[in-house]
N, C-alpha and C positions, 0 to 999 in steps of 0.2 A: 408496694413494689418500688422499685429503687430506679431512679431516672437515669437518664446518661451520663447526664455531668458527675451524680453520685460513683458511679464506675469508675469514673476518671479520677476521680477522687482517693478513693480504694487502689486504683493503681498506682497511684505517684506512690504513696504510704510503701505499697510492695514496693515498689520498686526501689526505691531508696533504703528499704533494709537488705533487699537482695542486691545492691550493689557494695553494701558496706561490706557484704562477707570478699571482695574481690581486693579487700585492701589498698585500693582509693582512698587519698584523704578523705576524711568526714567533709571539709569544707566545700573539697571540689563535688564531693556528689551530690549535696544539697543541692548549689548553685548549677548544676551540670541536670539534674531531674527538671525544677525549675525552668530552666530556656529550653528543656525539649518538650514539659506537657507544654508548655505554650502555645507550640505550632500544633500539637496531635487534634486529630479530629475524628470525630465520630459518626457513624449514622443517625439520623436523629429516628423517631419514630411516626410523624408526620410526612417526611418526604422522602422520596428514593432516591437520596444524593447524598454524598458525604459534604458536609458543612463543618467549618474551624468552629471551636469551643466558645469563642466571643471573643476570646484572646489573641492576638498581633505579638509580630515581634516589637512594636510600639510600645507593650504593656509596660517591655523592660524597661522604657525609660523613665517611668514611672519610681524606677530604682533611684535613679539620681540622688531624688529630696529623701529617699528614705533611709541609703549608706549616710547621707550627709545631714542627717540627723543622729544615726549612730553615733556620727564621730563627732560632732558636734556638742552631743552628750557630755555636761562639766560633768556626774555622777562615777559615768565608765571610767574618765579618768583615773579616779582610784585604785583600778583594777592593778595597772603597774606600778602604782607606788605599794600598793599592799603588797604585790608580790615580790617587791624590790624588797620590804621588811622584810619579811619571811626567806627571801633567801639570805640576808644578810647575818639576822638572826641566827641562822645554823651556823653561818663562818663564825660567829663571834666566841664559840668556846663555851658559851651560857651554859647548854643542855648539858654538856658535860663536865663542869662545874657542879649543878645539879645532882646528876648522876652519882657522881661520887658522895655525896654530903647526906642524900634522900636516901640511899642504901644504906648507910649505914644508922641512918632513925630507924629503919623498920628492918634493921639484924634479925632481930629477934622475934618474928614476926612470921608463921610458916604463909609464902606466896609472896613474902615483905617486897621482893625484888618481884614480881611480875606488878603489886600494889607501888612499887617506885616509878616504873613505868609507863600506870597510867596517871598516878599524876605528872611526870613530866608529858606525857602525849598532851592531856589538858593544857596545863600550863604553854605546851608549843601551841596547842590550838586558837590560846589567848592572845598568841604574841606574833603568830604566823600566816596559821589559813592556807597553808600549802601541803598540800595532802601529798606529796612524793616527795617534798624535801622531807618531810616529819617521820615518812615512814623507813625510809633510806637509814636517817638521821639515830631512828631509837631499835633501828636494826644492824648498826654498825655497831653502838654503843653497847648495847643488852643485848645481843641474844647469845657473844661469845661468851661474857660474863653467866648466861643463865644454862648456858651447852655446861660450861666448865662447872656448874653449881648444881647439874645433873637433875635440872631442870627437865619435866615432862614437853617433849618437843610440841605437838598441838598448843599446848596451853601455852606454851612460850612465842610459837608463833601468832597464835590466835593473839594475843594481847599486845601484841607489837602492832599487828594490822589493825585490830581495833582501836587503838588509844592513836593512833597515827590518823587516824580518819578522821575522827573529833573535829577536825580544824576546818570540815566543811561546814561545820553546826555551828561552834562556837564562834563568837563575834571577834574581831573584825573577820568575816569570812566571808568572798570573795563570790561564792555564789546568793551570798546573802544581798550582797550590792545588787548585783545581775537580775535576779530574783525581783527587786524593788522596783528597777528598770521596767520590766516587762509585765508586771502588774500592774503600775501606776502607783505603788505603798511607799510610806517612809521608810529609807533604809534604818532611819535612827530605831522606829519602830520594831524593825526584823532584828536588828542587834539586839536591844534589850526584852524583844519578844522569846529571842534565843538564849538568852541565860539560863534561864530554869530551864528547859528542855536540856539543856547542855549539863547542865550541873545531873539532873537523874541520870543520862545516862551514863554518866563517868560513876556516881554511885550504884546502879546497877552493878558495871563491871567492876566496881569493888568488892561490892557484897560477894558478887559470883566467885571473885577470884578467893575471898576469904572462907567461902562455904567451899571451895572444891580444895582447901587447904587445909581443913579439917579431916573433908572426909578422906582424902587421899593424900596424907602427908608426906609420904615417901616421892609423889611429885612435884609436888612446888618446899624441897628442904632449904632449910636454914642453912647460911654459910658454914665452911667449918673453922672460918674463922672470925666467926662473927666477937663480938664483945658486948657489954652492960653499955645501954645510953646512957651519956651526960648532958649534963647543962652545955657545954662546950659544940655536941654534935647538935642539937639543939638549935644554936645562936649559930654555927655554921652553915646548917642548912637554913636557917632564915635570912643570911645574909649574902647566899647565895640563889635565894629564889625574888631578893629584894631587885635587882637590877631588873629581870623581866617585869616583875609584877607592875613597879614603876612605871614602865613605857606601856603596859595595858591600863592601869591609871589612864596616864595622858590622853591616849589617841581615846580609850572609849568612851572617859569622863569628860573630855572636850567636847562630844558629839552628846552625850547623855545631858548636859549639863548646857545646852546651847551656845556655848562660848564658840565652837569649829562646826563648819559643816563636814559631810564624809568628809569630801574632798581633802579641805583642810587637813585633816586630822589625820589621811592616808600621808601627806607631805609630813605631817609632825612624825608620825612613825618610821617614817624610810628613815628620816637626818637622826631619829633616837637610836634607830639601830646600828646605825653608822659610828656615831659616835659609842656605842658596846663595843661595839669590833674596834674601835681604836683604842679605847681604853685596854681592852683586851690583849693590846698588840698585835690584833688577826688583820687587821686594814689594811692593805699595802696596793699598790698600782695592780699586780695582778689577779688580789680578790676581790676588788673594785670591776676589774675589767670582766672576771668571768659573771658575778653578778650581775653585772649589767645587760650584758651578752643573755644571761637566761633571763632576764626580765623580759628582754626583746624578744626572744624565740617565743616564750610562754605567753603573750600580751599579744603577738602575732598569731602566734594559732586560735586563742579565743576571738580574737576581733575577724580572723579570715571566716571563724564559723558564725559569727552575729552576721556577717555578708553574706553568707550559703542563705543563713538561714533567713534572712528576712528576702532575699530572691524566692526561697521556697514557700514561704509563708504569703508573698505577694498572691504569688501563682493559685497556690491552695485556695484563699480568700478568694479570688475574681473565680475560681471555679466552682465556689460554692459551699467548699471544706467545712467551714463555722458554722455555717445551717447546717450541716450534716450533722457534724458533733452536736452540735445544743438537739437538734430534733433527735436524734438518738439516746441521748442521754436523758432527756426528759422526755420520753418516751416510755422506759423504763418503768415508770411507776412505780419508782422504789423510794421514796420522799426524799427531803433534801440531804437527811445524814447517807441515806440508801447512796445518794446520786456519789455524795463523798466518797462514801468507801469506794464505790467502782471507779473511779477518779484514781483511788490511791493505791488499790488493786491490780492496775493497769502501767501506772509509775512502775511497782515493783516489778511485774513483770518487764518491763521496757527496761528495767536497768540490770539484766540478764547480758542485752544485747549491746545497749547505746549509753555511752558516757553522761553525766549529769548535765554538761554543758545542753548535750542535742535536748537533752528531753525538756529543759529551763525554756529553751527557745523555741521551744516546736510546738510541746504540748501545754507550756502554761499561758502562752498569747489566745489560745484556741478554746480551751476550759477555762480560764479566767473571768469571763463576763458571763459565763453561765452561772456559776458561782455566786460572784458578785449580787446576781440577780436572786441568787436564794434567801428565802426567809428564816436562817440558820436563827435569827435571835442569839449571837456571840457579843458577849456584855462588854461595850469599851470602855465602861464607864467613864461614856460622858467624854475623854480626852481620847484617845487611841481611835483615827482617821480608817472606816474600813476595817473594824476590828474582824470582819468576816475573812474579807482577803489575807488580815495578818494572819489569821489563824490558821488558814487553809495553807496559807505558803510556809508557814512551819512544819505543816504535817509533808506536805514534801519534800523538804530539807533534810526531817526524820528517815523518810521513806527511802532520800535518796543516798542516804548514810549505805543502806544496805546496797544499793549498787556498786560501791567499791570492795563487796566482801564476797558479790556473789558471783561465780563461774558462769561463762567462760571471761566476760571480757570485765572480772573485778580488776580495776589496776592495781589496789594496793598490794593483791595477791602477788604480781606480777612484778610490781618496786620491790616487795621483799625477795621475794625469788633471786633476784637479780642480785643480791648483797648478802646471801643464804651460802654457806660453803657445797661443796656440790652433792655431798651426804641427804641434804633436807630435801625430799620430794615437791614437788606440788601438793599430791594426796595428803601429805601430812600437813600442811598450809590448809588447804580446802577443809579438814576433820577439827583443825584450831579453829579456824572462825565461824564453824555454823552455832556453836553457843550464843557468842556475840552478835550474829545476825538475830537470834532469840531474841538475846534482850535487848536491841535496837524494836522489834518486833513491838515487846511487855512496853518498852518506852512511849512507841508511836500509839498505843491501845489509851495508855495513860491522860496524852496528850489529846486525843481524838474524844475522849470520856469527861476531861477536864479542861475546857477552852482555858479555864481563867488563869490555868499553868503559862499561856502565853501574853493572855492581855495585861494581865494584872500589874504587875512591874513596872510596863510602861506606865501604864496608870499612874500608878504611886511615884515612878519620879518624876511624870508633868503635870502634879501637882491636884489630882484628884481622887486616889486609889483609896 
C-alpha cells in the first residue's frame, strides 16, 4: 500500500503534465509545481492533524548551490557554442551546395533525391545537432524540388522529418552533452558511443527508401531531366561535402583523439563554421547578429528548463520520488533487461507528450542509479567508464529519436509544417513519418540486442577494442 508522501509524489508527476496542456512554459511549470508541493501537506495516518511534508520554504534554498553548479558546469558550456555551429552552418550555403551536387550522383537512381536528403540530414546532423534548424533547412531546400519531381508526398515528407532529426543522435549532439551531465558519463564516450547507432539508422532509411523505390516507382521518379554520372559530378559532389566533413574531422577528432575537451572543441567548431560562412560570402553584421540572437534564445530556454527542473527534481527527491521509482521498478520482477525495456517503454510513451529536453532531466537523474545498480554485464572492454550507463543512455537517445516524429507534440512535424505550402496536411506529415518511427523502432531493438554496437568503438579508439 502506498504511503502518503508516495501520493504526493504521484501528484507533482500529474500535475505538471496537466499543467503543460495549459501552455505555460515548460520551465515555469516545473519550477512553479516545485515551490508549491513544498508548502502542501497531508494527513498522515498516525495523527488527526494535517502536518507539512518535511519540506519548508527553507528547502528552496537548498537551490542556490545547485542552479550554481548548473552554471558553473565547464561541460554545459558547449551547449551554445554547439548551437552557435549549427545555426551558423545552415547560413553558410554548405547544404545547399550539397544539395545540388548529391542530386545529381544519384539522377538516376529511383528515390535518388529522397536518398540525397538523407545523407545531407546525416551529414547536417554531423556538423549541426539542431533538429529545427535541419528540418526547416532540408525542407526549404527538397521538398519544392521533390513536389515539382512529383514526388509521393508522405514519403517526401516523412524523409525530410526523419533525416532532419538525426542530429539528436549523431555526434556533436547537444542532447548527447546534457545526457553526460546528468548521468555522470563521458560525453567523449556518448559521441563515439553514437556513431554506429547513427550510422544504422541513416542506412535503415536508406534501404527503406530504396526498397519503397522498387516497389512503387511511380513515387519516388527520376528527374526528367536527369543525365549519365561523370567523373566531374563525382569530384563535385566530393568537393562540396569536403568543407563539412572537415570541420566534423576537427571538433570530433579533437575530442576522440584527446587533444580538445568537449568544451574546447564546441569553441573549435562555432570559429570553423564561421569562417564557412565567410568564405562563403554568407557572414556579414546581420547573420552574425541573428545567429547570435538565436544562440541566446535557444541556450536560454534550455538553461531556464535545467532551473525548472532541478527546483522540481529537488522537491521530488526530499519527497521521496527516487525510492519510489527504484522500489517500483524493482519491484517488477522482470530482470534487469525486463526493468530496461520498461524504462524505455515509458520514454516512448512520455515523448508522445514532453520534449526530450523535460524527459533527459526528469526521468534520467531518477532511473539512472537504478540502472547503474544493475548487473547488465555490458562489455567495456576494459577502457569505456560505465559501459552500463553508456549503453543505456544511447538507447534513449534512440528512443528519444522517436519523440520528435510522434503526435501530438512531435516538433519536427510541426518545423516542417511551418515551411510546407499550405496544400500539405498534417495528416499527410503524420502517414510520412510512422515508417521511420518503424525503423527508428528495428534500430533501438538492434541496439538493445547488441550492447557492443555502442561500446565497441570507443573501445577501439582508447586503445583497447
Amino acid at each position: 500500500m502506498l504511503e502518503a508522501e508516495n501520493y504526493l509524489v504521484i501528484a507533482m508527476f500529474v500535475s505538471f503534465i496537466t499543467l503543460l496542456f495549459t501552455g505555460f512554459p515548460v520551465a515555469w511549470v516545473l519550477a512553479g509545481v516545485g515551490v508549491l508541493f513544498t508548502g502542501v501537506a497531508w494527513y498522515t495516518d498516525n495523527v488527526m492533524e494535517w502536518t507539512m511534508t518535511g519540506l519548508d520554504y527553507n528547502t528552496l534554498g537548498l537551490l542556490t548551490g545547485r542552479v550554481f553548479s548548473v552554471m558553473d558546469n565547464w561541460v554545459l558550456v558547449a551547449l551554445p557554442m554547439f548551437i552557435f555551429m549549427g545555426l551558423m552552418l545552415d547560413k553558410s550555403g554548405v547544404a545547399e551546395k550539397m544539395m545540388h551536387s548529391m542530386q545529381k550522383l544519384f539522377g538516376n537512381v529511383k528515390g535518388g533525391l529522397a536518398i540525397t536528403v538523407t545523407l545531407i540530414g546525416i551529414i547536417l546532423a554531423a556538423s549541426t545537432g539542431i533538429i529545427g534548424a535541419s528540418v526547416v533547412l532540408l525542407g526549404v531546400m527538397s521538398l519544392p524540388v521533390m513536389m515539382k519531381q512529383n514526388y509521393n508526398k508522405p514519403l517526401a515528407l516523412g524523409t525530410i522529418a526523419a533525416s532532419g532529426c538525426l542530429g539528436i543522435l549523431i555526434p556533436p549532439s547537444i542532447m548527447l552533452v546534457i545526457m553526460g551531465d546528468q548521468l555522470g558519463v563521458s560525453v567523449g564516450d556518448l559521441f563515439m558511443g553514437a556513431v554506429i547507432p547513427g550510422v544504422i539508422l541513416g542506412f535503415l532509411y536508406i534501404s527503406y527508401i530504396l526498397i519503397y523505390g522498387r516497389l512503387y516507382p511511380e513515387n519516388a521518379p527520376l528527374a526528367l531531366d536527369h543525365k549519365e554520372v561523370h567523373l566531374e559530378d563525382v569530384l563535385r559532389a566530393l568537393l562540396d561535402i569536403l568543407p563539412p566533413a572537415a570541420l566534423i574531422l576537427v571538433v570530433l577528432g579533437s575530442i576522440f583523439m584527446g587533444v580538445a575537451t568537449v568544451t574546447e572543441a564546441s569553441g573549435v567548431g562555432a570559429l570553423g563554421a564561421s569562417i564557412l560562412a565567410l568564405l562563403h560570402k554568407r557572414l556579414d553584421y546581420e547573420t552574425l547578429k541573428e545567429v547570435t540572437m538565436n544562440t541566446m534564445n535557444t541556450s536560454a530556454y534550455i538553461f531556464a528548463i535545467f532551473v525548472g527542473a532541478t527546483i522540481f527534481a529537488l522537491v521530488l527527491r526530499e519527497c521521496g520520488g527516487d525510492q519510489l521509482i527504484e522500489s517500483s521498478l524493482n519491484g517488477l520482477g522482470l530482470g534487469p533487461y525486463g526493468l530496461i525495456g520498461v524504462v524505455l517503454l515509458m520514454v516512448f510513451l512520455l515523448g508522445f507528450f514532453l520534449d526530450w529536453i523535460e524527459i533527459t532531466l526528469i526521468i534520467l537523474p531518477l532511473v539512472g542509479p537504478v540502472v547503474g545498480a544493475l548487473d547488465l554485464q555490458v562489455d567495456g572492454y576494459g577502457v569505456v567508464d560505465n559501459p552500463n550507463l553508456v549503453w543505456f543512455a544511447l538507447l534513449v537517445a534512440v528512443t528519444l529519436q522517436t519523440s520528435f516524429l510522434t503526435p501530438p507534440v512531435g516538433f519536427a512535424l510541426f518545423y516542417l509544417k511551418g515551411v510546407c505550402p499550405p496544400e500539405v496536411k498534417l495528416t499527410e506529415i503524420y502517414r510520412g513519418v510512422l515508417p521511420f518511427i518503424g525503423l527508428q523502432l528495428i534500430g533501438l531493438l538492434l541496439i538493445f540486442l547488441f550492447p557492443q554496437l555502442v561500446t565497441w568503438l570507443p573501445a577501439v579508439a582508447y586503445g583497447n577494442g
